[in-house]
C-alpha positions as semicolon CSV with decimal commas, in nm:
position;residue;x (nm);y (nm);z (nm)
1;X;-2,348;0,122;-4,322
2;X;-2,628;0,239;-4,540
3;X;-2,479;0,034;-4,817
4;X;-2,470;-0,264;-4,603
5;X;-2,853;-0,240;-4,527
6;X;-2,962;-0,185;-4,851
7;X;-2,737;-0,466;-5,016
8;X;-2,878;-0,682;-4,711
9;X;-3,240;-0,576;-4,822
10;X;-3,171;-0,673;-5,203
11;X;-3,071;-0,980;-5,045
12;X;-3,408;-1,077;-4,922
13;X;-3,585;-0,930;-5,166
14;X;-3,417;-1,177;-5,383
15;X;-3,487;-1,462;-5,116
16;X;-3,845;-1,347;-5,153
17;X;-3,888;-1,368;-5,522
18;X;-3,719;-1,682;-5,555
19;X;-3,965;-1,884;-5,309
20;X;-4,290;-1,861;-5,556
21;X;-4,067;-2,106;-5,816
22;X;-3,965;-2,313;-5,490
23;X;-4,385;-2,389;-5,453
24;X;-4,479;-2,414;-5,800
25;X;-4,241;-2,766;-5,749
26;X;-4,453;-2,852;-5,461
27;X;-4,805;-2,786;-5,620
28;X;-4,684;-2,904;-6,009
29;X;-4,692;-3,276;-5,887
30;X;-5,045;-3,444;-6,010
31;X;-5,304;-3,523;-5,708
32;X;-5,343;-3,937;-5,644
33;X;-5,550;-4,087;-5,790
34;X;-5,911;-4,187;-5,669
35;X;-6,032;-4,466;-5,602
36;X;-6,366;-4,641;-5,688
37;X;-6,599;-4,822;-5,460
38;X;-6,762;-5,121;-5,536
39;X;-7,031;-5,283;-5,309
40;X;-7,308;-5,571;-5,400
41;X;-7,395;-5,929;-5,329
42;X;-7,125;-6,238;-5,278
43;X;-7,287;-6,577;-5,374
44;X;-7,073;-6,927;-5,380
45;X;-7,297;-7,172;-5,551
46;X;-7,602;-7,016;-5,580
47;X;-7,618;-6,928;-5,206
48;X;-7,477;-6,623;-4,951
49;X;-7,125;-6,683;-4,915
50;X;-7,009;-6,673;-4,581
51;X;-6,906;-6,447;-4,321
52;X;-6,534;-6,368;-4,344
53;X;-6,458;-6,532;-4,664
54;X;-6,203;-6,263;-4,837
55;X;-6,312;-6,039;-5,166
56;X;-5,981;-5,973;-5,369
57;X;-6,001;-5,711;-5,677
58;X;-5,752;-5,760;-5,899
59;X;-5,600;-5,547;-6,189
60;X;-5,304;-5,736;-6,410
61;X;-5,258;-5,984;-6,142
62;X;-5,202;-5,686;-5,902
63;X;-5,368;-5,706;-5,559
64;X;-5,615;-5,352;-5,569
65;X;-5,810;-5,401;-5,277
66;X;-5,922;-5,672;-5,041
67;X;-6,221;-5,673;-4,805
68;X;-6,430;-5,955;-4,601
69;X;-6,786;-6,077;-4,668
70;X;-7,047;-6,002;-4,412
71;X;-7,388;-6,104;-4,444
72;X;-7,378;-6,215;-4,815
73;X;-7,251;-5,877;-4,856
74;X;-6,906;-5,689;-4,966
75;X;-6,785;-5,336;-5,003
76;X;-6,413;-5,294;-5,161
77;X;-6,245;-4,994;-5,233
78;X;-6,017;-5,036;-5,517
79;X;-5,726;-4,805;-5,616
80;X;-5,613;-4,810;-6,009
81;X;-5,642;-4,586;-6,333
82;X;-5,961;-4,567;-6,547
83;X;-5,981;-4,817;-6,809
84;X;-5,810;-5,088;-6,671
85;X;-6,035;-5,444;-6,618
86;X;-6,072;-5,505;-6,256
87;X;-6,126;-5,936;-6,187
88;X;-6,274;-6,015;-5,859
89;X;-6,203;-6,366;-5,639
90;X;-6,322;-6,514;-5,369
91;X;-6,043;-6,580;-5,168
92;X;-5,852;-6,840;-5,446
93;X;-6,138;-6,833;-5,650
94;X;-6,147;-6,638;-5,957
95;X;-6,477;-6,543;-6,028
96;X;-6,657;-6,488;-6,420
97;X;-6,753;-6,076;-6,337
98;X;-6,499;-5,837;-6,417
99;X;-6,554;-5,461;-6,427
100;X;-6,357;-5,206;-6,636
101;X;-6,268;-4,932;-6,355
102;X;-6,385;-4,609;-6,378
103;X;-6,399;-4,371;-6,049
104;X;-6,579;-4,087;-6,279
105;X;-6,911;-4,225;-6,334
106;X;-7,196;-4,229;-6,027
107;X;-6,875;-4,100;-5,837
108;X;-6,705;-4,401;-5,836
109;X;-6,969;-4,573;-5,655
110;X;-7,051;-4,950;-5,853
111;X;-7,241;-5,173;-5,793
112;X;-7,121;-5,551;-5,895
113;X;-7,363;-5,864;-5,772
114;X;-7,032;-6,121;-5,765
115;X;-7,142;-6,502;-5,824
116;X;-6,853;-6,758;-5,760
117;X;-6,870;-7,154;-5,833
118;X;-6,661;-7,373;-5,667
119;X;-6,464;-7,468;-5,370
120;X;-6,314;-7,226;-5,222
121;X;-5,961;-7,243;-4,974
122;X;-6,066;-7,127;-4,638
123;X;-5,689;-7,120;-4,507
124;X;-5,573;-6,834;-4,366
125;X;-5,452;-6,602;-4,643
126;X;-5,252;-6,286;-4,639
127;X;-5,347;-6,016;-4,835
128;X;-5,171;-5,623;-4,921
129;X;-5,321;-5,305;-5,034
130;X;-5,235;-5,121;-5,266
131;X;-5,221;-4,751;-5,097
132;X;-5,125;-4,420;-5,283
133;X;-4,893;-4,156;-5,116
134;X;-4,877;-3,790;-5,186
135;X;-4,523;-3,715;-5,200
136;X;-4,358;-3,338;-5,148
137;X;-4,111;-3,241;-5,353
138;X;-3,821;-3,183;-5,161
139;X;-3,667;-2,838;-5,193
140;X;-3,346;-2,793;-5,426
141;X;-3,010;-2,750;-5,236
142;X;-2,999;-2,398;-5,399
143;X;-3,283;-2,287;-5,207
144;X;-3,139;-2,409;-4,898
145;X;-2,876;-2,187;-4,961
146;X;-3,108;-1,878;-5,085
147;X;-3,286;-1,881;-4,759
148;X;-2,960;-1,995;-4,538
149;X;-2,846;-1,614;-4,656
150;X;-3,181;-1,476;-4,605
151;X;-3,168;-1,558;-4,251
152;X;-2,799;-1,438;-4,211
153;X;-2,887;-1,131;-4,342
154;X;-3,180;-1,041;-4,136
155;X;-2,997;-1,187;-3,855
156;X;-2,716;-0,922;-3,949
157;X;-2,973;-0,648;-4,028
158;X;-3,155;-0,661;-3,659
159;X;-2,769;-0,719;-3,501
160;X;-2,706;-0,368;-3,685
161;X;-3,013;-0,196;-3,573
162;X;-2,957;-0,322;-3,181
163;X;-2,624;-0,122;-3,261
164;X;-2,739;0,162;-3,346
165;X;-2,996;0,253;-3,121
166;X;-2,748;0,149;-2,824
């Protein structure tokens, strides 16, 4: 009996040691990545451009983040890596700005006055988003096995106690 309880509390202790390594995998993954924010002035041939016309940021061709005009106005949050040249349209128009992204400096706030000339396709477009997910790492079947006798042998250590004080 005693040699059952203490082999049962090597058991655990094992269980317990093992678990650390188990959240190292979980906390060894990098964090996303921020974004930057970008924010000015939208003008399509010389004047405001208006309401509800779409802002598109662009990196490689890649949709990065989309957002709507509103008084002359725009605000875009745009996902991507430092470094990389951001170009900005105006729903099919490309504009001549570009920005290289960087979400270090002033916090990843910019500030980008975006000029367009042109004529620009009011049908409806449809636009995606890039978004960034944080993914856990999923614990090895190994673990699932640790802790599958971990429970057993508590399970088997309070079943033996009951026992003995009935």
């Amino acid at each position: 009996m005693l040699l059952m309880v203490a082999s049962i509390i090597g058991l655990v202790g094992l269980c317990a040691s093992y678990l650390p390594a188990v959240g190292l995998l979980v906390y060894a993954q990098q964090p996303p990545a921020r974004p930057m924010l970008v924010s000015g002035t939208v003008t399509l041939n010389g004047s405001p451009a208006p309401d509800g016309l779409t802002v598109i940021a662009k990196v490689g061709g890649q949709i990065r983040g989309t957002t709507t005009v509103s008084g002359g106005q725009y605000e875009l949050v745009v996902n991507g890596t430092n470094g990389e040249t951001v170009d900005f349209y105006l729903n099919n128009l490309q504009g001549d700005q570009d920005l290289t992204f960087d979400n270090i400096s002033n916090g990843g706030l910019q500030t980008l006055n975006l000029a367009f000339t042109g004529n620009v396709t009011t049908a409806t477009t449809t636009s995606s988003t890039s978004s960034t997910t944080t993914e856990i790492a999923e614990f090895p079947d190994a673990t699932l096995v640790v802790l599958g006798i971990a429970a057993l042998a508590i399970t088997l250590l309070v079943r033996t106690e009951r026992e003995r004080i009935h």
